[in-house]
Backbone as JSON Lines, residues from 0, in Angstrom:
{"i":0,"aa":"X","n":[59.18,16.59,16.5],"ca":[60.46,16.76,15.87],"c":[60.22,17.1,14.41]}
{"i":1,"aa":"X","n":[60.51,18.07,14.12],"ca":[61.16,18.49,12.09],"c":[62.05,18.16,11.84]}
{"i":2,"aa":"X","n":[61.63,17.38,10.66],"ca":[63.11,16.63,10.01],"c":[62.34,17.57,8.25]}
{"i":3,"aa":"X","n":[63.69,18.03,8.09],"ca":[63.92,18.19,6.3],"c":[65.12,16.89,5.32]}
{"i":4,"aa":"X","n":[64.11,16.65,4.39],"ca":[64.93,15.62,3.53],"c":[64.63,15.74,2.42]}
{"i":5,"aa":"X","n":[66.02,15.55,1.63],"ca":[65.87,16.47,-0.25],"c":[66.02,15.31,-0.52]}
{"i":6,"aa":"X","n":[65.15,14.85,-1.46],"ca":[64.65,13.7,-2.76],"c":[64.18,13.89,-3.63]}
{"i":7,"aa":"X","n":[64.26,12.95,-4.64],"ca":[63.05,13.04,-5.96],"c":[61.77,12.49,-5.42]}
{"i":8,"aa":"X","n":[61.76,11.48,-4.3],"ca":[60.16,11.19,-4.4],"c":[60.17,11.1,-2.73]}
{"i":9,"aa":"X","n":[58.63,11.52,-2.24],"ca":[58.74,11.56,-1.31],"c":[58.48,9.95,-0.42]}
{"i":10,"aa":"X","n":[58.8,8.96,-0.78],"ca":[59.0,7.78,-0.73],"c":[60.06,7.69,-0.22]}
{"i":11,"aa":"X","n":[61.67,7.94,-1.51],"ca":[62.8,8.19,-0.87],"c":[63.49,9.03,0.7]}
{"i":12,"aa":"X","n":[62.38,10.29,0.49],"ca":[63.18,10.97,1.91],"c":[62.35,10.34,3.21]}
{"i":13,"aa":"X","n":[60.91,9.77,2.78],"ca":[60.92,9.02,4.21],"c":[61.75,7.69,4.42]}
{"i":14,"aa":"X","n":[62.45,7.07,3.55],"ca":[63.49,6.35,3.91],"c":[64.58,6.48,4.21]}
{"i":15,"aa":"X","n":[65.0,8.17,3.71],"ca":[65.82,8.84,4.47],"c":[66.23,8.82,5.9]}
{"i":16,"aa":"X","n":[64.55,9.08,6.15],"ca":[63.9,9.34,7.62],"c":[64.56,8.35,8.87]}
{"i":17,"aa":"X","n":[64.09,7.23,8.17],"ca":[64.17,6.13,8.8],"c":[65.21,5.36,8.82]}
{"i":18,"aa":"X","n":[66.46,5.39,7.76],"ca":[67.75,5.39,8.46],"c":[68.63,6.02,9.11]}
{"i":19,"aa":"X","n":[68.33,7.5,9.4],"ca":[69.1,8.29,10.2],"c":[68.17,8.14,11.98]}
{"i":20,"aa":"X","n":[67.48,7.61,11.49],"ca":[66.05,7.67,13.11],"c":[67.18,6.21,13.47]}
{"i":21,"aa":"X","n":[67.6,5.35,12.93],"ca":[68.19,4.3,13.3],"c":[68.94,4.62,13.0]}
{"i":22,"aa":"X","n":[70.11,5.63,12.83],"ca":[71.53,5.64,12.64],"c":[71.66,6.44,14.1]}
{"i":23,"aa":"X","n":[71.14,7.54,14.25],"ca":[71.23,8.45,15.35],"c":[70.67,8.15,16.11]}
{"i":24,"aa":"X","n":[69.48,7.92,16.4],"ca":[68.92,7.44,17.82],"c":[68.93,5.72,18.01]}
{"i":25,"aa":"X","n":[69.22,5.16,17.24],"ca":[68.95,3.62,17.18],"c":[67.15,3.52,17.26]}
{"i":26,"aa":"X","n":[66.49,4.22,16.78],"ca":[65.05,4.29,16.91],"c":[64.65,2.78,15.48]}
{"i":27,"aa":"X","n":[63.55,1.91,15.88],"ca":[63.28,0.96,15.41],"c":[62.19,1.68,13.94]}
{"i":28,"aa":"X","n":[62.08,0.95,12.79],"ca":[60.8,1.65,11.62],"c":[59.51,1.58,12.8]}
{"i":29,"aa":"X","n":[59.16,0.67,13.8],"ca":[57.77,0.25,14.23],"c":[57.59,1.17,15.46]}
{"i":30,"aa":"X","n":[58.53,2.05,16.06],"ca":[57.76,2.67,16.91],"c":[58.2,4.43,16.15]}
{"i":31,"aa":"X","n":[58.11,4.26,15.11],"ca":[58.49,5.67,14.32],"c":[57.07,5.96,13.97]}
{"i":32,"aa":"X","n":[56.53,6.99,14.1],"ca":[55.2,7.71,13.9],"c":[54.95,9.21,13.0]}
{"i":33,"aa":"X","n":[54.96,9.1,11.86],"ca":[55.21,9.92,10.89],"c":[53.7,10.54,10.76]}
{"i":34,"aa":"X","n":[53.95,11.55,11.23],"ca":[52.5,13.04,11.22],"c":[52.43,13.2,9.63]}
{"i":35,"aa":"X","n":[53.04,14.27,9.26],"ca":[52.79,14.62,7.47],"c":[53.88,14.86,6.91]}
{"i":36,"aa":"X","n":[53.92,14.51,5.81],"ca":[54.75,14.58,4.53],"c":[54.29,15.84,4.08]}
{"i":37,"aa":"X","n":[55.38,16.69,3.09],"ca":[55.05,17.81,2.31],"c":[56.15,18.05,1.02]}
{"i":38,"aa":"X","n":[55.7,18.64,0.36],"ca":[56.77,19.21,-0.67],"c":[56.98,20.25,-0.27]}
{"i":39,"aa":"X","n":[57.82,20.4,-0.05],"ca":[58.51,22.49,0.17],"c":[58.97,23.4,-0.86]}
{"i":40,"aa":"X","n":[58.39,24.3,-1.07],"ca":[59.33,25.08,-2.17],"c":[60.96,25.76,-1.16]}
{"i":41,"aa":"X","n":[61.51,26.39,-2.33],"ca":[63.32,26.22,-1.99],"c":[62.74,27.49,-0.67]}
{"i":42,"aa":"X","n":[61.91,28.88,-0.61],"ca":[61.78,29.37,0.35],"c":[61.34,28.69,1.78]}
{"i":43,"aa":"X","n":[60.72,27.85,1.26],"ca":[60.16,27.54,3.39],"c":[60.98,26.37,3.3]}
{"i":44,"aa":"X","n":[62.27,26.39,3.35],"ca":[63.34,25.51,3.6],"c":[63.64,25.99,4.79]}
{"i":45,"aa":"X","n":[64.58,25.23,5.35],"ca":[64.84,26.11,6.6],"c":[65.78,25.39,7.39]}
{"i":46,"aa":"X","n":[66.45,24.29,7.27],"ca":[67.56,23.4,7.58],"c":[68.84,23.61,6.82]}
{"i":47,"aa":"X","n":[70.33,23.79,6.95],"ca":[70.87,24.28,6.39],"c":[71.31,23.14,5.64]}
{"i":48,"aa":"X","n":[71.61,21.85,5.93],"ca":[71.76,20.88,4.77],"c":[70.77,21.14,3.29]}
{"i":49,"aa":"X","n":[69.79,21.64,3.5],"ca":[69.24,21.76,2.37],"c":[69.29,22.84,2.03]}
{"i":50,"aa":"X","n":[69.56,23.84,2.39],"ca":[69.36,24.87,1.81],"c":[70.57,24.92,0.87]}
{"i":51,"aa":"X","n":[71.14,24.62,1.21],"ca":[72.99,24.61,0.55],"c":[72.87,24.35,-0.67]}
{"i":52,"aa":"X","n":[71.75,23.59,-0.84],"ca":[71.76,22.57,-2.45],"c":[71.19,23.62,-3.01]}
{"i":53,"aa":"X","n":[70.38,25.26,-2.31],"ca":[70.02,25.78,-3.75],"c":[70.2,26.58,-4.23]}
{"i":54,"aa":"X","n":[71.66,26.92,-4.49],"ca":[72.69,27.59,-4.88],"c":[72.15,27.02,-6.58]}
{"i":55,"aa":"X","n":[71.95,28.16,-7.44],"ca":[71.79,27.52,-9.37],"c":[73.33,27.82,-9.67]}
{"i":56,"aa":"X","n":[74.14,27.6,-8.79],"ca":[75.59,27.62,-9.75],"c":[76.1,26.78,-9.1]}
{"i":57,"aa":"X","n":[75.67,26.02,-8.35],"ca":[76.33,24.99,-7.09],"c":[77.02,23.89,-8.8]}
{"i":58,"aa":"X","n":[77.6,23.55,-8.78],"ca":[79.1,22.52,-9.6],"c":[79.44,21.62,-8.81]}
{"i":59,"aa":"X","n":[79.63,20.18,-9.59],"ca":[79.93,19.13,-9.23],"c":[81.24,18.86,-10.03]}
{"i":60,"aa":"X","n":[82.07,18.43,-9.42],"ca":[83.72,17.82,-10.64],"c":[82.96,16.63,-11.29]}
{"i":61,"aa":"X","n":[83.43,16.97,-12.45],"ca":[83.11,15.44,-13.52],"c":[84.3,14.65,-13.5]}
{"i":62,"aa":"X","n":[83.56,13.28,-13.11],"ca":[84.99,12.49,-12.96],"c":[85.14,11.62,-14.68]}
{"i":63,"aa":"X","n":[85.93,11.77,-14.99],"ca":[86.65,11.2,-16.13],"c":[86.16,9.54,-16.17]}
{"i":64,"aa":"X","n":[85.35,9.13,-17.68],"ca":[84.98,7.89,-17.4],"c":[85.9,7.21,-18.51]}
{"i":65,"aa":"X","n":[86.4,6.29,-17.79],"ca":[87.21,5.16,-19.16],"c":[86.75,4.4,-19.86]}
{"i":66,"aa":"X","n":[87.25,4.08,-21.11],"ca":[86.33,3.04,-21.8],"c":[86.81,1.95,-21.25]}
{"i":67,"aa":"X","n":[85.67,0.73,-21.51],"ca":[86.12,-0.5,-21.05],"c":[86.92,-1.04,-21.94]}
{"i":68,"aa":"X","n":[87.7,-2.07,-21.49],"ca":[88.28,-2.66,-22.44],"c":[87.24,-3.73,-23.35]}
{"i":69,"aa":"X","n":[87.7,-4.39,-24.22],"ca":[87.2,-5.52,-25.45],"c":[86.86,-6.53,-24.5]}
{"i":70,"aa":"X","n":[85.93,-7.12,-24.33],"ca":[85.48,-8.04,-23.8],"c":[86.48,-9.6,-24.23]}
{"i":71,"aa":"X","n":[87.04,-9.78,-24.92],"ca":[88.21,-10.6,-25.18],"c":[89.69,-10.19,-24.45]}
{"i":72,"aa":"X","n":[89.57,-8.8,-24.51],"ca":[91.09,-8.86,-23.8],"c":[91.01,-8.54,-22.36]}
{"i":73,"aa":"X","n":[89.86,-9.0,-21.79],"ca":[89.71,-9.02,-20.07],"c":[89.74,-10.44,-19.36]}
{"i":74,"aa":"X","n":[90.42,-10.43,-18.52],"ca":[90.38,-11.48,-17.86],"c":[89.98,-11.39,-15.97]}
{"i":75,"aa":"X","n":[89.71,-12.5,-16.05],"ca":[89.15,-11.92,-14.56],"c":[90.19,-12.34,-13.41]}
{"i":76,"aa":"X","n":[91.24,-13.4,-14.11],"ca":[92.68,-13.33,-12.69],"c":[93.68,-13.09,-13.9]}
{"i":77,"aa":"X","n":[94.37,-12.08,-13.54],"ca":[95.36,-12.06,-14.31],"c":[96.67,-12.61,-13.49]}
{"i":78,"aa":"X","n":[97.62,-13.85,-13.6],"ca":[98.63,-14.09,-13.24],"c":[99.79,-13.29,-13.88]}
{"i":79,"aa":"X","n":[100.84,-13.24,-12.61],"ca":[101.79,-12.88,-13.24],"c":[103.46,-13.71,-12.79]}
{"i":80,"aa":"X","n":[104.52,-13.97,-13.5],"ca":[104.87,-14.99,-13.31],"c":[106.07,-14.07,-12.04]}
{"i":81,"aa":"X","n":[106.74,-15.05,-11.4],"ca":[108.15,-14.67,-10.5],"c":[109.07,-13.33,-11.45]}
{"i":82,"aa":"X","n":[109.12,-14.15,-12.67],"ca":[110.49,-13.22,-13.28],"c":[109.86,-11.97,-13.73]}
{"i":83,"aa":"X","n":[108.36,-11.58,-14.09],"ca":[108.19,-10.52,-14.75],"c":[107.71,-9.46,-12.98]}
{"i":84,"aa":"X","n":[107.4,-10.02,-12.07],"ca":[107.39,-8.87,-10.91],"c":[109.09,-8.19,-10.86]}
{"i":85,"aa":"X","n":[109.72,-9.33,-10.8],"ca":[111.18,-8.68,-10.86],"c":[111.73,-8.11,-11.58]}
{"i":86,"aa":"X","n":[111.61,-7.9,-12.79],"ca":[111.72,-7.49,-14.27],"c":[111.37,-5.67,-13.62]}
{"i":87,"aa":"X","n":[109.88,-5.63,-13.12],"ca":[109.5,-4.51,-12.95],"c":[109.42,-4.1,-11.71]}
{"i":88,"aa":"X","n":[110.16,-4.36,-10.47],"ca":[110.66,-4.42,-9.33],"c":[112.0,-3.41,-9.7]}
{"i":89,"aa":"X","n":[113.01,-3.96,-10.72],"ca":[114.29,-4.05,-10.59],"c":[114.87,-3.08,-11.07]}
């Protein structure tokens, strides 16, 4: 079987490996038998999940990050009383 997996280290995509071998086949890490590892350049790709990624104009949306608030004006339960849900209910 050929499996292709895009990572920074090839550490990561054999752990790749090995949760989709147990997501899809229910295959156990101990009877999984891994022949060779390689780095591929973007030509001898050849799976289309990866190939997709090597688009040099491929764009991601930037999601908008908020500042946190003041570490004084956070609380971790904020109550709120009967009359002010109704206040803003009403």
């Amino acid at each position: 079987m050929y499996k292709e997996y895009r990572d920074v280290t090839i550490n990561g995509a054999v752990s790749q490996m090995y949760r989709e071998m147990a997501g899809r086949h229910r295959a156990h890490p101990n009877t999984i038998q891994i022949i060779n590892t390689a780095t591929l350049k973007a030509a001898d790709c050849k799976r289309d999940h990866v190939v997709e990624m090597h688009n040099a104009k491929l764009k991601f949306p930037i999601i908008k990050k908020m500042p946190m608030v003041a570490k004084r004006l956070r609380s971790t339960f904020q109550a709120a009383s009967a009359d002010d849900l109704r206040a803003v209910r009403g």
